[in-house]
N, C-alpha and C positions, 0 to 999 in steps of 0.2 A: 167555696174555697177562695181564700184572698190571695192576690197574687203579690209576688213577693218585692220587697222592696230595699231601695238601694241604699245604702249608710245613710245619704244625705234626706231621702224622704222618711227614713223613721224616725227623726227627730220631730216630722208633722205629723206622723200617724197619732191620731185623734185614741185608736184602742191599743194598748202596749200590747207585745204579745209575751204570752205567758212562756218558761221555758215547759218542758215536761218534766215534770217528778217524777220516779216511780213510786208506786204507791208502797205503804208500810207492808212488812210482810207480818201476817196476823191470824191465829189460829185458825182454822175452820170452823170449831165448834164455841170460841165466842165466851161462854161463860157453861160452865161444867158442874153439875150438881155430882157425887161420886157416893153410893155407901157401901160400908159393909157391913153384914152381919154375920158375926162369928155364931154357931150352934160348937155348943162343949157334947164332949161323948157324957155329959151327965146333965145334958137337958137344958142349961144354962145359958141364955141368949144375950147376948151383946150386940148393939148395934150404936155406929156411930157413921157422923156422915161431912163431909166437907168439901167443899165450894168451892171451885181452882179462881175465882175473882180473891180470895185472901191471899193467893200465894205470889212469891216474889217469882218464882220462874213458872209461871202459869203453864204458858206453851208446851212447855218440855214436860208437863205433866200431864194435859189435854192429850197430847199426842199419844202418850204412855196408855192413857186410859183407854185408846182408839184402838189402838193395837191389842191390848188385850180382849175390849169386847169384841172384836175381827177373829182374832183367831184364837179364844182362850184355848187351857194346856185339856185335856182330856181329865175327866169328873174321876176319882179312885176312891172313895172312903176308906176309911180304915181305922178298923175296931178299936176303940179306943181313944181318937183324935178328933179334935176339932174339923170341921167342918166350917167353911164360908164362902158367901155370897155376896160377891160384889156387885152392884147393878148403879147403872147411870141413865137415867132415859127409862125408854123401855127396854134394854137389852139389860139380862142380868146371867153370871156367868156363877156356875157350882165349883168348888176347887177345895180341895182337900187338903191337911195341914201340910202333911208331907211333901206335898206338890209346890208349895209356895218356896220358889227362891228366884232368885235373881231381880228384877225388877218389878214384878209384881210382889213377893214379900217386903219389898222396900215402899209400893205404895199401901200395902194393910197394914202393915207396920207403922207408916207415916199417919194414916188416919185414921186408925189405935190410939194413937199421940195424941196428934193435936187437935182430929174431931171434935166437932158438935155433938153433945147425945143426940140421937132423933125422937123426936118426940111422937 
């Protein structure tokens, strides 16, 4: 540790010192692969998939995605309705048409839109 020094010796000090920054605040998970695949009650599979490095509020969707693969809503099918699977990673979570609201319909919804197909 260098000991500190007085107005008049840091104009000699040979190394400036640095003040501290804190550091950026930045997702945890960095870059997010996201898909889903919709199953229709008549057998018809959809799947698209998108990248949270394309989006303008990355973070606030990284974070989104976190939460739902933590604690998705409980699995219900129902005769008749779509079915989907969301998965990131290795976590992938079963969720039923009916079951989709609030912000999790808003991210199938979103990557229904403006997904990549998956190849």
């Amino acid at each position: 540790m260098r000991p500190k020094l007085s107005p008049d010796d840091r104009a000699l000090d040979p190394v400036p010192r640095q003040a501290k920054r804190a550091a950026p605040v930045r997702s945890t998970l960095i870059y997010v692969r996201v898909a889903v695949t919709e199953i229709g009650w008549d057998g018809r599979i959809s799947r698209r998939v998108l990248d949270t490095w394309q989006l303008q509020d990355a973070d606030r969707w990284e974070i989104l995605i976190q939460q739902i693969l933590a604690s998705p809503p409980p699995y219900r099918a129902a005769l008749g309705r779509s079915i989907y699977v969301v998965h990131s990673g290795d976590r992938a979570v079963l969720v039923g048409e009916h079951d989709l609201t609030g912000p999790l319909q808003t991210l199938v919804k979103m990557i229904q839109a403006g997904g990549d197909p998956a190849l």
